[in-house]
matplotlib code that plots the C-alpha trace (Angstrom):
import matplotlib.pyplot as plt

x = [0.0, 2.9, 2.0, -0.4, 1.4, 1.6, -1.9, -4.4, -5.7, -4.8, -4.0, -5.3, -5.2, -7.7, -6.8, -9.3, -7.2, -6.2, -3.1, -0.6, -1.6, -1.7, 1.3, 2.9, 0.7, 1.7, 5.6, 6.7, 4.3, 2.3, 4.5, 4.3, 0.4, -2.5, -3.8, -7.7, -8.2, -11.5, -11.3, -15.3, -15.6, -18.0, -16.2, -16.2, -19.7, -20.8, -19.0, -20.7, -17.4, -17.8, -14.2, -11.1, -8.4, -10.5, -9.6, -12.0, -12.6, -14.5, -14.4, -14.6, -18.9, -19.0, -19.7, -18.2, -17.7, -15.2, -14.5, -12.4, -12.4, -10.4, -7.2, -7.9, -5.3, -7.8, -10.7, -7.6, -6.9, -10.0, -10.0, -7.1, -7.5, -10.9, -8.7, -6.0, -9.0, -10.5, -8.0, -6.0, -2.9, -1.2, -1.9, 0.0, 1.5, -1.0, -0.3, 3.4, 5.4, 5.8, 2.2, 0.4, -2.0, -5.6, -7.0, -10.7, -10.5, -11.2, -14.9, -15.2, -17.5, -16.5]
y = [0.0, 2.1, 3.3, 5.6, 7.5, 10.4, 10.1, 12.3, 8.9, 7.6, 3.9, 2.6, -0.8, -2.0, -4.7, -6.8, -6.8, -4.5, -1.8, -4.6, -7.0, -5.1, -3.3, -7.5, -8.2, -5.5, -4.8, -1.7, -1.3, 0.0, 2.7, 3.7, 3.2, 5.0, 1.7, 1.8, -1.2, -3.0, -5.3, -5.4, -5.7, -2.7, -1.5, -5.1, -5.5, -1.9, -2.8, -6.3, -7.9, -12.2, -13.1, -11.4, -10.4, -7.5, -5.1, -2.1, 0.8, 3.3, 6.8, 10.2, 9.9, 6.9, 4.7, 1.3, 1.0, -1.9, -4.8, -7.8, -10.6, -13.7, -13.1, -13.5, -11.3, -10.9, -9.2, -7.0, -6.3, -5.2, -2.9, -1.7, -0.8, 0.9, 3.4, 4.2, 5.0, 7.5, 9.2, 9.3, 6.9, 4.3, 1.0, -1.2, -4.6, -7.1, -9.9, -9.7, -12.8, -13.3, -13.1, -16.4, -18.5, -18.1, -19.2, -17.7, -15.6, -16.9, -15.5, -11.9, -12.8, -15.6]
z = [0.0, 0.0, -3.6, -2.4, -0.1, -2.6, -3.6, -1.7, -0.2, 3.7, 4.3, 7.1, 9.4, 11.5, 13.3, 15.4, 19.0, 21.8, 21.3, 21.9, 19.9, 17.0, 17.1, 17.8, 14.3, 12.1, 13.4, 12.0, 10.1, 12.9, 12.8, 9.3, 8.8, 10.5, 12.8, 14.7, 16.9, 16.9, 19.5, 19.4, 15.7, 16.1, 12.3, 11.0, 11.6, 10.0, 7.5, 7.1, 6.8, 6.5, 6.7, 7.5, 6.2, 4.1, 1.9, 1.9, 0.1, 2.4, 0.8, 2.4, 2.1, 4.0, 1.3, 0.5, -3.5, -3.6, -1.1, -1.3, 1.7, 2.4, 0.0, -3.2, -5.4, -7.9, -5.8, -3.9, -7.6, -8.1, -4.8, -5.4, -9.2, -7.9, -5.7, -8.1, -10.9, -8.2, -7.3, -11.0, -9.0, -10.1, -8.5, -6.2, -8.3, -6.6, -6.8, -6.2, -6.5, -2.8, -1.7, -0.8, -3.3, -2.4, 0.5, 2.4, 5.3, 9.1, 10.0, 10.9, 13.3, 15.5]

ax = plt.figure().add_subplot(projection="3d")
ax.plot(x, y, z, "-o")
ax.set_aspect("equal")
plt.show()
């Protein structure tokens, strides 16, 4: 998601734990992202989120035009492609060779 940090877009985390716990998930990342913590899933459910990881598209209005869950590199594509358009950006490389193959997220719910 570092490709957008010269776009007039903010790229954000939330994580489903407690302070600690997310900055142990993300690392440094913690550091260089803005990160909420939804420990309650309060955001998850809003969002009507079914498995997690997520990638969401939530634009200044509030709405939700693009939302990818599980990883799936084509529906992140998709997300991801969705942003760029918007904000006339050029779009992170997803996949990239290192990321995994497919698999569905755990429930956003449980």
């Amino acid at each position: 998601m570092r490709q957008f940090a010269g776009a007039s877009i903010r790229v954000n985390f939330i994580v489903t734990a407690n302070a600690a716990d997310a900055q142990n998930f993300l690392g440094p990342l913690a550091k260089e992202f803005l990160v909420f913590t939804d420990p309650d899933r309060v955001v998850v459910k809003q969002l009507g989120l079914s498995e997690l990881p997520a990638f969401v598209f939530i634009r200044m209005d509030g709405t939700v035009p693009k939302v990818a869950v599980g990883w799936n590199a084509r529906d992140w594509h998709d997300v991801a492609d969705s942003i760029a358009k918007t904000v006339s950006w050029k779009m992170p490389l997803i996949p990239e060779s290192s990321d995994p193959a497919p698999f569905r997220g755990s429930p956003a719910l449980a």
